[in-house]
N, C-alpha and C positions, 0 to 999 in steps of 0.2 A: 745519222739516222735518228728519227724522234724518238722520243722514249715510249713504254708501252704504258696503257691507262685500262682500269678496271671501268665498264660501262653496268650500271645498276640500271634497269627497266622495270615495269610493272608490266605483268601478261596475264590480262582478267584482274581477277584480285588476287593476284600471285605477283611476287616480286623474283629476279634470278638477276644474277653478273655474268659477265662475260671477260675473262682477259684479253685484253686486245694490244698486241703489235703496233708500234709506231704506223706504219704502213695501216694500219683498221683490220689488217686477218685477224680474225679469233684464234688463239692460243686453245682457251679452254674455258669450258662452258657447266654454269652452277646445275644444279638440279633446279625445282621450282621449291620458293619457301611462304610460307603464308602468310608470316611479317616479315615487313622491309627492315627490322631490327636482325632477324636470323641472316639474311640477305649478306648485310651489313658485317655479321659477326664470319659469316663463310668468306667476306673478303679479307678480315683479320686474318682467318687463317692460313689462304694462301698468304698471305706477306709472311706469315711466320714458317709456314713448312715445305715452299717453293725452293728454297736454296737448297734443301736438302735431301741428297740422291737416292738415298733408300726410302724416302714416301712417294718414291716415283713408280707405281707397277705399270712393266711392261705387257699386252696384252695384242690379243691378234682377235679380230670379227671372223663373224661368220665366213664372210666372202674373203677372209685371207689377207685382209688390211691389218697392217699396224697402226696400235692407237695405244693411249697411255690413258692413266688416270693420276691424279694425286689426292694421296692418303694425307689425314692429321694423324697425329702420334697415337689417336686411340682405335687407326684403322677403319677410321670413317671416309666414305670418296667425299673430297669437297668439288673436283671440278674431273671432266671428262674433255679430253683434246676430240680435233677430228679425225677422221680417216685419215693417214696418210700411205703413199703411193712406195716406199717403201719404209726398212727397218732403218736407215739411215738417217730419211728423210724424221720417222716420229723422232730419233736421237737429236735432231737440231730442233723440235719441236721442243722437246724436254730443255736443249737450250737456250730457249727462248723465253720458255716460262720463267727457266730461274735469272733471268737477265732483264724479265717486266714482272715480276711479279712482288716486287714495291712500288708500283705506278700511282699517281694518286687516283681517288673516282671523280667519274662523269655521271652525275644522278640527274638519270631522266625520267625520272618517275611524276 
C-alpha cells in the first residue's frame, strides 16, 4: 500500500492540511489557519503526537457517528477525522493516522 502524505492547500487566504491515506481518503482534517507558517507548524504537530494513544479523544456527533480528534500535549485539537459508520470502523481510522502520520507534504498552495 502507498504511504500516507499530508496535503497543505490555501482556501481564500486561509491556509489548512489534510492527512491523507495512501489510497487519497482523508484521515483527518486541520482547522483553517491564517499563515501557511501555522499550517505548517499544525503538520509538525501531528508527526509529533499521532503515535500517541492518549491525544486520541474518542468522540460521537450529533447524529450518533463516531469520529475522533487529535490533541497536542497542551490539549489543543490539531486535526478532526470524518464521520465514521461505526466504533470500530473510527478505531482503524485512529490506526491509520498513527501509521501516515509521518508522511511527507504535498504543498499545493
Amino acid at each position: 500500500m502507498a504511504a500516507g502524505y499530508f496535503l497543505l492547500t490555501k482556501s481564500g487566504n486561509q491556509f489548512k492540511f489534510a492527512l491523507k491515506a495512501g489510497n487519497h481518503e482523508t484521515i483527518l482534517s486541520s482547522e483553517l489557519y491564517a499563515a501557511k507558517s501555522s499550517a505548517q507548524n499544525g503538520i509538525a504537530s501531528v508527526k509529533t503526537n499521532s503515535s500517541i494513544d492518549a491525544n486520541y479523544e474518542r468522540k460521537t456527533s450529533k447524529d450518533d457517528k463516531p469520529y475522533f480528534v487529535l490533541k497536542a500535549a497542551n490539549g489543543e485539537v490539531i486535526g478532526t477525522s470524518e464521520l465514521y459508520s461505526s466504533t470500530s470502523a473510527a478505531e482503524k481510522g485512529i490506526g491509520s493516522c498513527k501509521a501516515n502520520g509521518h508522511g511527507p507534504t504535498r504543498d499545493e498552495t
